[in-house]
TIVO-143135 format. One record per residue (C-alpha): residue number from 1; x, y, z. Coordinates in pm, 1 decimal. Layout:
N
    k        c1        c2        c3
  NUM         X         Y         Z
...
END
This chain:
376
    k        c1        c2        c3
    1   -1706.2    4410.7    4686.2
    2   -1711.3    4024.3    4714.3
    3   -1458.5    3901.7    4468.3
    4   -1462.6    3497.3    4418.3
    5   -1122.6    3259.2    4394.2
    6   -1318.6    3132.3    4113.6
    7   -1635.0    3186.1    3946.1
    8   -1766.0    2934.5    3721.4
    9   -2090.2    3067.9    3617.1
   10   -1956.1    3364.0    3447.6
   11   -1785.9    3181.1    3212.1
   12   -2091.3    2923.9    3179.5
   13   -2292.5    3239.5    3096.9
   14   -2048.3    3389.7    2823.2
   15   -2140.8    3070.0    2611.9
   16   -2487.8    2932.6    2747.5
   17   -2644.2    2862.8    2407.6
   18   -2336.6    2687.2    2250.2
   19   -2296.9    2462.8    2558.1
   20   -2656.2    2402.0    2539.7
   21   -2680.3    2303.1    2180.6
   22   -2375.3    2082.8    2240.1
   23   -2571.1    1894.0    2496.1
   24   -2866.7    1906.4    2296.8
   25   -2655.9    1736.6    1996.9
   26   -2530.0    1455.6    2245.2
   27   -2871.7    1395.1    2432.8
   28   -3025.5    1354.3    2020.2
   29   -2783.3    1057.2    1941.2
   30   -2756.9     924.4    2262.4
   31   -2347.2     910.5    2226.2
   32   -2319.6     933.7    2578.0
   33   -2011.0     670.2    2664.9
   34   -1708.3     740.2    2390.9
   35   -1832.6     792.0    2041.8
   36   -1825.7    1081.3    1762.8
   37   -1786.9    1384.4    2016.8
   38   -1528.8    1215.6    2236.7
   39   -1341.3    1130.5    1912.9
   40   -1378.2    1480.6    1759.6
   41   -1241.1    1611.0    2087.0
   42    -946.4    1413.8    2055.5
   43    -897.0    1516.7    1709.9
   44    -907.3    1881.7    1841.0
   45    -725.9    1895.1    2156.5
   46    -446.8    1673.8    1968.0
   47    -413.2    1920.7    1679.0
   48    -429.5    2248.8    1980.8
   49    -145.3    2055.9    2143.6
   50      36.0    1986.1    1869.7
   51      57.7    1666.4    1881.6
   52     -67.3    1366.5    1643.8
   53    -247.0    1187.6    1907.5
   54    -511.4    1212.4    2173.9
   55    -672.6     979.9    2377.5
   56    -992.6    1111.9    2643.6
   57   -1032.7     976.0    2953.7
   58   -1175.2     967.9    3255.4
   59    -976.8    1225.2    3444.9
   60    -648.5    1399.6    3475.0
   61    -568.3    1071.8    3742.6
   62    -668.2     842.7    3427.2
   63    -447.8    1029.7    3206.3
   64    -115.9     983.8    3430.5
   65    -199.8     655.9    3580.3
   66    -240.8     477.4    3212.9
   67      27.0     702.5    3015.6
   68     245.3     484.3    3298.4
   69      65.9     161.9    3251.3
   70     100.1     162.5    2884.2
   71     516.7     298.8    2915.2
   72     557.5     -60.3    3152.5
   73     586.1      50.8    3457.3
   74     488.6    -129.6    3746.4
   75     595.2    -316.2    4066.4
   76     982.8    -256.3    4147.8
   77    1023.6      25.0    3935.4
   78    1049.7     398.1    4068.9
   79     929.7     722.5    3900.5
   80    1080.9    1049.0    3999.0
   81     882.6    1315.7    4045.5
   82     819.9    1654.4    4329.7
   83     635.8    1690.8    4620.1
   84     453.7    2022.1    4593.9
   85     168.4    1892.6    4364.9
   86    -176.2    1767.2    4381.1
   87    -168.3    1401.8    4506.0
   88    -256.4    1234.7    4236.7
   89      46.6    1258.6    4053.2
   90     221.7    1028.9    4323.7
   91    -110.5     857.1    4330.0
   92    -139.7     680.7    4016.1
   93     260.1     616.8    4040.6
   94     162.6     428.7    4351.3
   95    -134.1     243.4    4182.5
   96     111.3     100.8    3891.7
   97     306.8     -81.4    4180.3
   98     572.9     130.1    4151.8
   99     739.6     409.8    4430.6
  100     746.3     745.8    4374.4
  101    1071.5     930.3    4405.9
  102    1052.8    1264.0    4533.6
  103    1291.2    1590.2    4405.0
  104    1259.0    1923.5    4521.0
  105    1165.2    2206.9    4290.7
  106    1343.4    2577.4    4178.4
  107    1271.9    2812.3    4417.5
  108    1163.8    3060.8    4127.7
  109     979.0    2843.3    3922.9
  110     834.0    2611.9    4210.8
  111     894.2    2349.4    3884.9
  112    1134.5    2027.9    3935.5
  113    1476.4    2132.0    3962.8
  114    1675.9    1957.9    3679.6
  115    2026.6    1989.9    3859.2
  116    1900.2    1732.8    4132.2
  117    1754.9    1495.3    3907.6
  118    2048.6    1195.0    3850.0
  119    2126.7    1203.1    4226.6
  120    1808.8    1083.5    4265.4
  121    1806.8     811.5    3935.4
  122    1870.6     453.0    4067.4
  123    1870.4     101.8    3850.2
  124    1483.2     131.5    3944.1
  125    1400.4     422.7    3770.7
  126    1187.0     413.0    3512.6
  127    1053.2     751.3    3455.6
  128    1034.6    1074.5    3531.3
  129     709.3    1311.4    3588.6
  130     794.6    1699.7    3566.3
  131     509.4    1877.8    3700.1
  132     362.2    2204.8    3485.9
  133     285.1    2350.0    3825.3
  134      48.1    2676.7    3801.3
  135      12.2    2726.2    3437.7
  136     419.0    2700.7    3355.4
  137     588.6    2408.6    3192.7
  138     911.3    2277.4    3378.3
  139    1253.0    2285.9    3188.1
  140    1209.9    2024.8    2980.0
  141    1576.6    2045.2    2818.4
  142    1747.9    1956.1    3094.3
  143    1510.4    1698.6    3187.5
  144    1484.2    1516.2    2818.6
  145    1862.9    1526.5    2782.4
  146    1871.7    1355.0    3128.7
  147    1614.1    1097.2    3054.3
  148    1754.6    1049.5    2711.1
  149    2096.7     975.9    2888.9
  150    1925.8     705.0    3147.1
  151    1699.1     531.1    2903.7
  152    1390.4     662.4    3112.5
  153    1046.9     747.2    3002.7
  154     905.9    1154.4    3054.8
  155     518.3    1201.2    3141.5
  156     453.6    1552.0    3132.9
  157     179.4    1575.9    3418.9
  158      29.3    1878.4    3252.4
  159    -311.0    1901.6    3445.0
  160    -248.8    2240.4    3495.2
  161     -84.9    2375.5    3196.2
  162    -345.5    2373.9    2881.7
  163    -205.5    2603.4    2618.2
  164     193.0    2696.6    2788.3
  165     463.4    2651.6    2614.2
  166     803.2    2570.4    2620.9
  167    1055.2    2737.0    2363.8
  168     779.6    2766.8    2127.9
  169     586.7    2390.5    2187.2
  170     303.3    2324.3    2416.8
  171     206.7    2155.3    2711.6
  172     244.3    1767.4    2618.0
  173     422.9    1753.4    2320.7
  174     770.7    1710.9    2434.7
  175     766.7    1431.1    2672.9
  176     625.3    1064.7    2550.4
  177     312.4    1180.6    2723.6
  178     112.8    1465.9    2813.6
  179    -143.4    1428.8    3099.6
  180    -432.9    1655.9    3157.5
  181    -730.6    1753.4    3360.4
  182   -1053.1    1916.2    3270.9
  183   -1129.3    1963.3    3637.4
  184   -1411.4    2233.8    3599.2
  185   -1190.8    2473.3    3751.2
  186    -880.8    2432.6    3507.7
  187    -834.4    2641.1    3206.4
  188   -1037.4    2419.9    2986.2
  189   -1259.5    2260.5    3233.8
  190   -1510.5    2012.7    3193.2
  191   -1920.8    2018.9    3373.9
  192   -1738.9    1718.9    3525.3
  193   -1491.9    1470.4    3553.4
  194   -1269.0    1431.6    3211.5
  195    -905.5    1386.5    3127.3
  196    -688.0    1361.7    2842.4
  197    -338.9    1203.4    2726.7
  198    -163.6    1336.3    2413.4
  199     144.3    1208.5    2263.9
  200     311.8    1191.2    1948.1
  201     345.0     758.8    1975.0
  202     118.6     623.4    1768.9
  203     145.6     257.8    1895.3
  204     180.0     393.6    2265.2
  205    -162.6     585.2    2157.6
  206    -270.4     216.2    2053.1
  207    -179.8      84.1    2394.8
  208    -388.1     369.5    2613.7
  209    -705.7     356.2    2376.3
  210    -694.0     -51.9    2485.3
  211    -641.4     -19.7    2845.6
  212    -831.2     320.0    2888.1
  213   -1159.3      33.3    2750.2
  214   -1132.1    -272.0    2974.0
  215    -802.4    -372.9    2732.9
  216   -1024.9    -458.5    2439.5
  217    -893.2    -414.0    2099.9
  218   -1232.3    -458.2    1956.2
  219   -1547.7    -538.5    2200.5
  220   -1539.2    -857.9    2388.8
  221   -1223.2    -945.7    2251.5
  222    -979.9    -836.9    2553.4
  223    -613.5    -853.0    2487.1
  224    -478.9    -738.3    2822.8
  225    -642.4    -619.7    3190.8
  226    -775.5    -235.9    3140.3
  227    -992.4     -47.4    3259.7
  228   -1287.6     173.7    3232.6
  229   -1151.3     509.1    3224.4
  230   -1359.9     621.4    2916.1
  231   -1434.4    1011.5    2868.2
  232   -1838.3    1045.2    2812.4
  233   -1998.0    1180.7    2506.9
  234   -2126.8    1485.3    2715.4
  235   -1751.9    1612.9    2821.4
  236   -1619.0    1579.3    2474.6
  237   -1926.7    1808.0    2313.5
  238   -1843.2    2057.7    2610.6
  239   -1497.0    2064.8    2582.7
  240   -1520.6    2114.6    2204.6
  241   -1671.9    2439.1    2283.7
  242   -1463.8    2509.9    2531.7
  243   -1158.8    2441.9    2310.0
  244   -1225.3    2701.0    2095.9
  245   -1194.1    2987.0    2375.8
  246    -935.9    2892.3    2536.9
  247    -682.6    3083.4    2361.6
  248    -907.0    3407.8    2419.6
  249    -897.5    3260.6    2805.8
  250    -526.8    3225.5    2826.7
  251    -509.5    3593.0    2711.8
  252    -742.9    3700.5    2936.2
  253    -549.9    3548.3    3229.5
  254    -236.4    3656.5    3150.7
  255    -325.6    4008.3    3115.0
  256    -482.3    3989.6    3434.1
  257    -115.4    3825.1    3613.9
  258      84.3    4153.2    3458.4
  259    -216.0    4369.7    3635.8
  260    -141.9    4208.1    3941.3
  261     263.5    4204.3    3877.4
  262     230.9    4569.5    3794.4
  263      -9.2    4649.8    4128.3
  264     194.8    4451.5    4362.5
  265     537.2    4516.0    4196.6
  266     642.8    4756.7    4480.6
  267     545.9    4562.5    4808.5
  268     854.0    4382.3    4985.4
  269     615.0    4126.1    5170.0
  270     515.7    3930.5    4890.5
  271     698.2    3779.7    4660.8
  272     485.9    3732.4    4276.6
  273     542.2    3447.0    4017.7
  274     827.4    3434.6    3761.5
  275     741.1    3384.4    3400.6
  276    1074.7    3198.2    3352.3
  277    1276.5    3283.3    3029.2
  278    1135.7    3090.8    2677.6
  279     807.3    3043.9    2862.2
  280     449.3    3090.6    2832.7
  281     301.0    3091.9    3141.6
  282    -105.8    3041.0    3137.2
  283    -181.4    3110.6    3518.7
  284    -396.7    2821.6    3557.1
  285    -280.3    3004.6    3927.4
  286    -160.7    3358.2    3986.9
  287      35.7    3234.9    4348.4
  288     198.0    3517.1    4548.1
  289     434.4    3427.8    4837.8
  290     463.2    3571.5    5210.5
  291     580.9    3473.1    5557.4
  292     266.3    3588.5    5681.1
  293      -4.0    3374.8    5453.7
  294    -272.5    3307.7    5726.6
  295    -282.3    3655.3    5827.8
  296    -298.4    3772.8    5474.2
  297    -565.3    3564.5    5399.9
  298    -739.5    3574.0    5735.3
  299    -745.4    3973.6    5617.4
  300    -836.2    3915.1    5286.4
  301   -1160.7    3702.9    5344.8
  302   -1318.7    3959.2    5639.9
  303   -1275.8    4207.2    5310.2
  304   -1494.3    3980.9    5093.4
  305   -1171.9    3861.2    4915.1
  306   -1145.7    3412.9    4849.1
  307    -802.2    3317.0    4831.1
  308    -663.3    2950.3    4805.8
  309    -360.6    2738.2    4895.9
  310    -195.1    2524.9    4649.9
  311     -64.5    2288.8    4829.1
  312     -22.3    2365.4    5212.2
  313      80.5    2007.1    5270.6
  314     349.4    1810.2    5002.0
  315     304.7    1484.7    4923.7
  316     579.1    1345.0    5156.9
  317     419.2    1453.3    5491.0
  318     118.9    1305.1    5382.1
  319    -103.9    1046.0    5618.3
  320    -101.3     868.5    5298.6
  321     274.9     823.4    5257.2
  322     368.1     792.7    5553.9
  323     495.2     446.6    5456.4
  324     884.3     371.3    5371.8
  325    1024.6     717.9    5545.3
  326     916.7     971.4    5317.7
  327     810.9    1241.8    5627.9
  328    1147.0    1186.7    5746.0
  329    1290.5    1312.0    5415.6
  330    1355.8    1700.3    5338.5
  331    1253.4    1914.9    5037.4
  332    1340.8    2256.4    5163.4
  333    1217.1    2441.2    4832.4
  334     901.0    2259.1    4820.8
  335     810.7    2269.4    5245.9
  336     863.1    2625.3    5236.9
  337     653.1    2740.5    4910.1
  338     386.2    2531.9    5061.9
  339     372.8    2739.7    5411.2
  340     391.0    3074.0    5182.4
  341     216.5    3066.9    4911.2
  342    -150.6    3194.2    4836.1
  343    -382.6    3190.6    4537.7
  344    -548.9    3477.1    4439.1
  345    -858.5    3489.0    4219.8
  346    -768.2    3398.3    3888.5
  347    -993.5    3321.7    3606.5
  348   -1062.2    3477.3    3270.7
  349   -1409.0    3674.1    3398.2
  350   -1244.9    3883.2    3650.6
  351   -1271.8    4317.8    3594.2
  352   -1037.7    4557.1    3618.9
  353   -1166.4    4666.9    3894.0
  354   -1190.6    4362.8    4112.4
  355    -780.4    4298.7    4053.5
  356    -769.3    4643.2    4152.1
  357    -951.8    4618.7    4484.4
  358    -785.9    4258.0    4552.8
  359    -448.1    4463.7    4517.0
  360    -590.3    4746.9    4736.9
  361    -645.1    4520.1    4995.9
  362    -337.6    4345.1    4997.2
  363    -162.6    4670.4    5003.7
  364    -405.0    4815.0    5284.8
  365    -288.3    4493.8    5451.5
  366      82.3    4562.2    5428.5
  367      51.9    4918.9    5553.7
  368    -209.2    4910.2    5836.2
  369      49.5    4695.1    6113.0
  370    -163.6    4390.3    6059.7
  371     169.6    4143.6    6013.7
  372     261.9    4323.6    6372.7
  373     -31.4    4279.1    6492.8
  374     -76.8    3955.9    6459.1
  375     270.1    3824.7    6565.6
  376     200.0    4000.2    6917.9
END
């Protein structure tokens, strides 16, 4: 059986004639930059998040890079955030002017580790970015009370949390900002590029509309230096429909991480995810961890099994930042998830029976010397 990391089609199949009509609707009144579907959207994902604002954008880079714009944050200042994420977190941190700060993360949540946050605050900081890493919010109590204490902003990059919670409130609604992505493959993905920033500020909501549309307040009247990071008429129809599945989704994938917890629950090689206490983790990424990852998934892929990595390289011994020292700095936690852990298909379309046969294999792995094997 060929099993997929991901497979997009199925869910573009499970909704064909709703996506269609939604694309139909947008193509009919030619509201193809902004307009009534981006702004119903909005209206939508704000409400889902529970929050009273939400502004589309271009993409989940957008959505972090003006959230810090709009807070002030530029050249001088420092942002703390972890290494072990995609690089555009420390990306649009860079393109504000200011330096990211790295922190390592919990070695059982892989999420920033609260406890080693004010060693790392300076008279530079200026905010902090916890990163929802897999489909699981960070603590945000810790984090809040700590920002709260320093005077420092909180942008939840949330890119790959749509729909967890924390004690009860979702993704984005507990920081000033709440980034996301609609990356096609995230849990509410777009046929494209798309992003989204919620928050509960309505004059900080003023200040992202304005800079997310070349900073004009109203057209050709430009109050400050934006930029065009609009979302497009055709993402906000499809994520519209989307929106109203991803609950169903969510389920879906969390039923399918307790198969695999249940399945795997007895093999000392790997070690699974933790749904950490007053949680709800959505599994954007069901990551296992072992010693032996290439082998695993060198085994795994000649049994017509994808697997991914998530992120083999932190941001810190990246070509990129190589600049001001950061390879020569040590985050234990996050250097050693990123050499162990693997991705295993996760979406909402997978059977029964292909978690069943990725679990085989994995145990057929463990149990046939291949970890021997290979280390001869």
């Amino acid at each position: 059986m060929e099993i997929p990391f991901l497979d997009l089609n199925a869910q573009y199949v499970s909704i064909k004639n709703d996506i269609h009509k939604a694309i139909d609707d947008v193509l009919n009144s030619c509201a193809f930059a902004g307009g009534p579907f981006v702004e119903s959207f909005e209206t939508e994902f704000a409400s889902f998040c529970g929050c009273s604002e939400a502004i589309g954008v271009g993409n989940g880079t957008d959505a972090l890079w003006l959230s810090l714009l709009a807070l002030g944050v530029g050249p001088g200042h420092e942002v703390i955030t972890v290494p072990n994420t995609f690089i555009a977190t420390a990306e649009a941190i860079s393109f504000c002017g200011a330096t990211p700060v790295f922190v390592d993360v919990e070695a059982s949540t892989y999420t920033i580790n609260p406890e080693l946050l004010e060693n790392a605050i300076t008279s530079k900081t200026r905010a902090i970015i916890p990163v929802h890493l897999n489909g699981q919010m960070a603590d945000m109590d810790p984090i809040m009370e700590i920002a709260h204490k320093h005077g420092l902003f909180v942008v939840e990059d949330a890119c790959q949390a749509h729909g967890a919670e924390y004690k009860g409130k979702r993704a984005g609604a507990i920081g000033n900002t709440g980034c996301f992505s609609f990356y096609p493959g995230k849990n509410l993905g777009a046929y494209g590029e798309a992003g989204a920033i919620v928050t509960n500020d309505a004059d900080l909501a003023k200040k992202i509309r304005v800079l997310r549309d070349h900073g004009q307040e109203k057209k050709y009247h430009h109050s400050v230096i934006g930029w065009n990071a609009r979302m497009d008429g055709l993402q906000g129809a499809i994520l519209s429909v989307k929106l109203k599945h991803l609950p169903k989704w969510n389920t879906l994938r969390r039923q399918h991480a307790r198969t695999y917890s249940e399945r795997l629950g007895d093999i000392d090689q790997v070690i699974l995810p933790l749904e950490a206490e007053n949680r709800k983790h959505v599994f954007h990424i069901y990551a296992i961890r072992t010693k032996h990852r290439d082998t695993l998934m060198e085994y795994l892929k000649i049994n017509g099994i994808q697997c991914g990595v998530h992120y083999p390289v932190p941001i810190h011994k990246q070509e990129a930042y190589s600049f001001n020292g950061y390879q020569n700095k040590q985050y234990p936690v996050a250097e050693t998830v990123a050499s162990e852990l693997v991705s295993l298909p996760m979406y909402p379309e997978l059977t029964g029976s292909m978690i069943e046969t990725v679990c085989a294999e994995i145990k057929s792995w463990c149990n046939c010397g291949k970890i021997k094997n290979h280390e001869k």
